[in-house]
N, C-alpha and C positions, 0 to 999 in steps of 0.2 A: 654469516652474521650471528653476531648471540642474540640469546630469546631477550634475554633483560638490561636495561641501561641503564643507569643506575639514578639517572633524577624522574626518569619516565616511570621506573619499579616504583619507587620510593613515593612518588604520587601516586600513581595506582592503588597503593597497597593504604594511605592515608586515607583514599576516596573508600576502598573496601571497608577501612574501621568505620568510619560518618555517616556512609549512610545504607539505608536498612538494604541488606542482600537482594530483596523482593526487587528494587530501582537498578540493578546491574546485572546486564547479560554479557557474562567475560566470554571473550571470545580473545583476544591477547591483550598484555599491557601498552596500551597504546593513549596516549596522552597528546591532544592534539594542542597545538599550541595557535596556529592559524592555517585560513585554508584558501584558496582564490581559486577558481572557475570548477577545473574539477582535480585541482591538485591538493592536498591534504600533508600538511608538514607539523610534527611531531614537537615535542620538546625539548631533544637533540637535535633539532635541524633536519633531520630525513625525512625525505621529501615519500609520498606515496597520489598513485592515479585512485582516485574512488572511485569505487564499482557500486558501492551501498545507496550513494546519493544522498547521507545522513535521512537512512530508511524513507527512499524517495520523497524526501521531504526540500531536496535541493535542486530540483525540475532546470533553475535558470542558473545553477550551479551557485559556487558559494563566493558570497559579499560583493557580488554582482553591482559595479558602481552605480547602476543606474538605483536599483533598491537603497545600498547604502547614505546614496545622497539623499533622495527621499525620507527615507527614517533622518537623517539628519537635520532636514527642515525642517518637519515636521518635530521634533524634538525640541527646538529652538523656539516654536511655537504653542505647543500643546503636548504635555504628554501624558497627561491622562487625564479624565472625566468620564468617570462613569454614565457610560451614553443611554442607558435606561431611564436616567430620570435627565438629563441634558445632554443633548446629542454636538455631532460640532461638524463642519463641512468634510471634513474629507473621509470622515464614518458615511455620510451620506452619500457622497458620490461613489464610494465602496459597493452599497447597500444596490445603488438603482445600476451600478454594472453588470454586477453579477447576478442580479435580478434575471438583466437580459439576455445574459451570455448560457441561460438554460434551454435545451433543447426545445422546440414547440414553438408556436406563433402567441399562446394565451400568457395574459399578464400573470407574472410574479412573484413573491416576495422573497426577501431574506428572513433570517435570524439567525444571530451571531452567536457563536461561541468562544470556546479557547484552544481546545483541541477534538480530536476528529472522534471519542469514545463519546462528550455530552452532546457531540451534533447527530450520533448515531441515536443517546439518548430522548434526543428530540424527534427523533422520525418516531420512535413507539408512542413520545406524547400527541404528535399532530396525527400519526394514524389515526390512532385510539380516539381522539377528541373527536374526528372529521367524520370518522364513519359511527361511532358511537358502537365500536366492537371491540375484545379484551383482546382475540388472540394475533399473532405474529410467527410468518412462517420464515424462517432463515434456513442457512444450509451448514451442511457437516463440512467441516475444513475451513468455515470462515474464519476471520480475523476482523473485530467490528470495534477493539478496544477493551478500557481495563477498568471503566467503571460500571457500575452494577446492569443500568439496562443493555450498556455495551458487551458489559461479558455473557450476558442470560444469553445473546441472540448469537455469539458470538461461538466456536464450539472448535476451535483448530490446537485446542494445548490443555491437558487435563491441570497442569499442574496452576494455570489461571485462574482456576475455579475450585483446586483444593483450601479445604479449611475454609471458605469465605460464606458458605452458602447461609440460610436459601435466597434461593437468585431471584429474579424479575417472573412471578406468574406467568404461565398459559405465552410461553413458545414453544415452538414445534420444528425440529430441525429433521429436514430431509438430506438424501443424497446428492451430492455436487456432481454433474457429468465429468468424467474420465476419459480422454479417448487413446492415452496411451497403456492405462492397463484394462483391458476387454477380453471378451469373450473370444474362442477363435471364430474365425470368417466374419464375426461382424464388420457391418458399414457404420459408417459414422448416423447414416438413418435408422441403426436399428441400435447402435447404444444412444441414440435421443429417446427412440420409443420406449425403451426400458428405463430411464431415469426418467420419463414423460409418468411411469407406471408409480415407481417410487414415489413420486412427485403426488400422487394425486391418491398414495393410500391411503393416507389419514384422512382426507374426504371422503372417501367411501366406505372408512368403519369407524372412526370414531370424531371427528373432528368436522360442523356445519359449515358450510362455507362463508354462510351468512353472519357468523363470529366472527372473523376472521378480518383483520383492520388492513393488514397490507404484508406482502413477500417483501424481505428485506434481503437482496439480492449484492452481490459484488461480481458485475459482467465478466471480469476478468481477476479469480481469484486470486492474492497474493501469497499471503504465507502459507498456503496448501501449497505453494511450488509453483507461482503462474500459471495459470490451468483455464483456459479459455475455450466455455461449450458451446456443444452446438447450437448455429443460429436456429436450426429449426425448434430445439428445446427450449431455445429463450423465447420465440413468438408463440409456441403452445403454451406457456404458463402466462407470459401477458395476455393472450387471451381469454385466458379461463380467467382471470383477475377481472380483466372487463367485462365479461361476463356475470360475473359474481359479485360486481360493486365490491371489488379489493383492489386496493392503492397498490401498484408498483414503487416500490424503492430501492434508487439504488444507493451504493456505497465508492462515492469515488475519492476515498481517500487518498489511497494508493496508486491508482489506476489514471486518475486523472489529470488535467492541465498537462495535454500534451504527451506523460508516460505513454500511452499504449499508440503515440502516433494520431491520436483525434484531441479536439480539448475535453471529451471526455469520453471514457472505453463505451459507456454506452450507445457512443453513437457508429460502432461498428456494425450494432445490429439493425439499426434504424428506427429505434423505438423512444418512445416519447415518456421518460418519467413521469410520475406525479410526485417523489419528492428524491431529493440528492443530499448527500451529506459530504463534504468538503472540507479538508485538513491540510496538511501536513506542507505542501508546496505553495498553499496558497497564499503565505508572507515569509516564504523562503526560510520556514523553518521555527518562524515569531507564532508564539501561541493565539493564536488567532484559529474557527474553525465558520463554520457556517450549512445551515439548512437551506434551500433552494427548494420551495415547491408553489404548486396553484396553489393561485390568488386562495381563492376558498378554503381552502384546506389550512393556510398557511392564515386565516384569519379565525379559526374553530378554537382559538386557544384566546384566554383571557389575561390580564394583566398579572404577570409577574408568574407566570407556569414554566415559562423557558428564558430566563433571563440571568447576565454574570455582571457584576460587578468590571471584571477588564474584555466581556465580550464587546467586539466592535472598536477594540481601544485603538484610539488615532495614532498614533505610532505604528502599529500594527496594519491597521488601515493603509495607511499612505505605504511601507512595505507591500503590501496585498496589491494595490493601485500601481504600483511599478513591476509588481513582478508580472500582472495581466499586459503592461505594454510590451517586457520583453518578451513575451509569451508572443505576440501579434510582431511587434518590429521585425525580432530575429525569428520569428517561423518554427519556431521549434517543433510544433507538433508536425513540420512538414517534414523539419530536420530529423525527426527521430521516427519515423517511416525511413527515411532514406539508411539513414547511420544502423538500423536498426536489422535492415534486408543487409548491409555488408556485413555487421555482426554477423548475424544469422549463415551467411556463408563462409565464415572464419569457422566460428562452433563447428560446421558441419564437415568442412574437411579435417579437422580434430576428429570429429564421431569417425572418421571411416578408419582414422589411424589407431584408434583407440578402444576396445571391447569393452571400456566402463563406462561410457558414456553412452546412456540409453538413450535420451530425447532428448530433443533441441527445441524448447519452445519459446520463441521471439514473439514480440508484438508489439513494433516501434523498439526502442531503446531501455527494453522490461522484457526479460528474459528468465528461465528456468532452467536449470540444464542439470538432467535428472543424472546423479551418479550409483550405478549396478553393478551386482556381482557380474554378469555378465546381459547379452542382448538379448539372450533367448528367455531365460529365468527371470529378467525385469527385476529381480529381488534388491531392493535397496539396500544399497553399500554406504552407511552411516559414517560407518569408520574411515572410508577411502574419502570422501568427501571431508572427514577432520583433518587429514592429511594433506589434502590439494589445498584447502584454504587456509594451512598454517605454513604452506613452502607460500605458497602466491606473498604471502603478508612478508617473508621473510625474503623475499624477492620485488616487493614495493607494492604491491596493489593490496587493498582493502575491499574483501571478499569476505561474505559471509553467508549461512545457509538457511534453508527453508524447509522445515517438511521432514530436516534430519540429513537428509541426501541429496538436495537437491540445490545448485547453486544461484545465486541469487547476484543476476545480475541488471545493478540499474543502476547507471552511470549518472550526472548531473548531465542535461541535457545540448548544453554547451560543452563537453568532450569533443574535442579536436580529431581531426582524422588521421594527423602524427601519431596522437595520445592512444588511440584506439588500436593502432600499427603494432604500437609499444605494448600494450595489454596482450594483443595475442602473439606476439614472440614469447613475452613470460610466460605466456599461458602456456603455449606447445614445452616450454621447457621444464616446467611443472607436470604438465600430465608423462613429459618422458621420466622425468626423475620418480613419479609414482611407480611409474609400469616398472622402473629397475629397482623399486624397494630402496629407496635412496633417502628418504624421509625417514625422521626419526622425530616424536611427537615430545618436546621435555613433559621430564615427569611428573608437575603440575597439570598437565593439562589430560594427561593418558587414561584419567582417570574420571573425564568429565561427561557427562552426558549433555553431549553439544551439537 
């Protein structure tokens, strides 16, 4: 297959002049022209399986008729009013769903946004208002977004936070648990106790705890590479938080509605947020984003502190409303536990064929799959990883990386169990074509740092 088509280039390269380099992360020319469940077909006609899930943003996979109809009613109806100063029915029954579908038995609230970096924004203002303290502790390798309180708390890509600064005051990022790169002999209980250590040095030399507004957490990291710690690290730091009058929060942008197999990753630990911030899947992709926390907390903010103009837009709304049914109809989050465990033993008979494939880390149909010089040295193989995910592309699937080296696999959650058949035949014929040096990267891309 060649790299370039020539109406596919020729867009591509017109989107490259329009708009500012900072809005595009190239990974190939790929011009998507429509897409249905979890198939992706181009502007020539070539068809491609997504793996990306339009960066887990397409949970119930794409134009899902159930959602599409919905926005279509609703369009026919109402499409927009700003629901800050007039609200309309199906913003409202948006608003008292998701209310209830948050972990815990105590009432609720919303607040809406547009995308998943100003609902991240809204967790530092409802901390901050709630507990009446400045600081926010997050961790190193997250990924929280791309506006300003989102990128301060935010700490997984220097080149985010080049030229932009200064950031959001008084955050404090710690280390994220690892358990495939450690110490030798350690147990999984003694790298908790050591990132438990991490975790609690800035309380003990310079940082009060009683400042401290809330830990703004992602249970199951993503663009570090899927990277899910230990449970017992996650209940010592909710402890010391409740201990400490500090607000747990988490980040389920990524992770949730289903991704990691629960409808949300934090409820693999069994722990009860005080607030959650929600994007990306939650109207299939429609800018829409939303805060979920206590009643209380989620009422310490006064008129007009966290408010947008198209947050809660009915359009968006009723999308959000349909994609929560297909969530519950079709089972997804039960689906992609199931789909997720045979992935998971695909990858893994690949790892025993293969010395560059370090870890296999699955969790439901949200996967990682670390690529290395080899298994002993763990040393990330950047470049082998540029190579597997431009033959896959050139071979139909849409693959892309995390971390550098690591691949990044999150299907739309309606993927078929054909479809997913068909993914690792390519895949095994991809990691063989790497292992014979059979890849050749054009020379556009040889030179990228991707």
């Amino acid at each position: 297959m060649a790299w370039e088509n020539d109406l596919g280039d020729q867009l591509f390269h017109q989107n490259m002049d329009n708009v500012a380099p900072t809005g595009i992360i190239q990974y190939y020319n790929l011009v998507v022209k429509e897409a249905r469940g979890a198939e992706v077909t181009d502007v020539e006609g070539k068809q491609y399986i997504d793996l990306l899930g339009s960066a887990s943003a397409m949970n119930v996979g794409h134009n899902h008729p159930h959602v599409v109809e919905a926005m279509q009613r609703q369009i026919n109806e109402l499409v927009s009013y700003d629901a800050g100063y007039f609200t309309n029915p199906t913003s409202i029954a948006l608003a008292e769903r998701l209310a209830n579908l948050a972990p815990g038995d105590g009432k609720h609230k919303v607040a809406f946004g547009t995308s998943g970096s100003d609902a991240n924004d809204g967790i530092i203002k409802f901390a901050r208002a709630a507990t009446g303290r400045s600081y926010v502790v997050s961790f190193e390798g997250s990924y929280h977004g791309s506006t300003f309180g989102a990128l301060s708390v935010g700490a997984c890509d220097v080149d985010m936070v080049r030229k932009v600064g200064p950031l959001v005051p008084n955050i404090v990022h710690v280390p994220f648990p690892d358990l495939y790169r450690h110490y030798p002999n350690e147990t999984e209980h003694d790298i908790a106790m050591r990132y438990l250590a991490a975790f609690m040095r800035p309380f003990n030399t310079y940082l009060p705890a009683e400042e401290v507004a809330c830990v703004l957490i992602e249970p199951i990291q993503g663009d570090s590479g899927i990277i899910k710690p230990p449970a017992e690290y996650m209940h010592a730091i909710y402890d010391f938080c409740q201990e400490n009058g500090i607000l747990f929060a988490v980040d389920e942008i990524n992770q949730g509605l289903g991704r990691a197999g629960k409808m949300w990753s934090i409820e693999h630990f069994g722990i009860e947020p005080d607030l959650i911030s929600t994007g990306k899947s939650i109207a299939a992709g429609m800018p829409l984003s939303a805060v979920i926390g206590k009643d209380d907390i989620m009422n310490s903010l006064g008129t007009s502190a966290h408010v947008f103009t198209a947050g809660g837009n009915p359009v968006c709304a009723a999308a959000s409303s349909a994609v929560l049914d297909v969530i519950r109809d079709e089972k997804l989050a039960e689906k992609s536990t199931i789909d997720g465990e045979y992935a998971k033993a695909q990858f893994l008979k690949l790892q025993a064929r293969f010395d560059f494939i370090g870890d296999v880390r699955m969790f439901g149909l949200n996967g990682g799959i670390e690529i290395v010089k080899d298994k002993e040295s763990k040393i990330p193989d950047n470049d082998a990883a540029a190579h597997i995910i431009f033959r896959a592309f050139q071979k139909g699937l849409i693959l892309v990386k995390l971390a550098g080296n690591v691949l990044r696999f999150q299907p739309p959650l309606v993927i078929t169990r054909d479809q997913l058949d068909q993914v690792f035949t390519i895949l095994e014929e991809v990691f063989e074509d790497f292992k014979q040096n059979k890849i050749e990267l054009p020379d556009e891309l040889k030179n990228m740092v991707w």
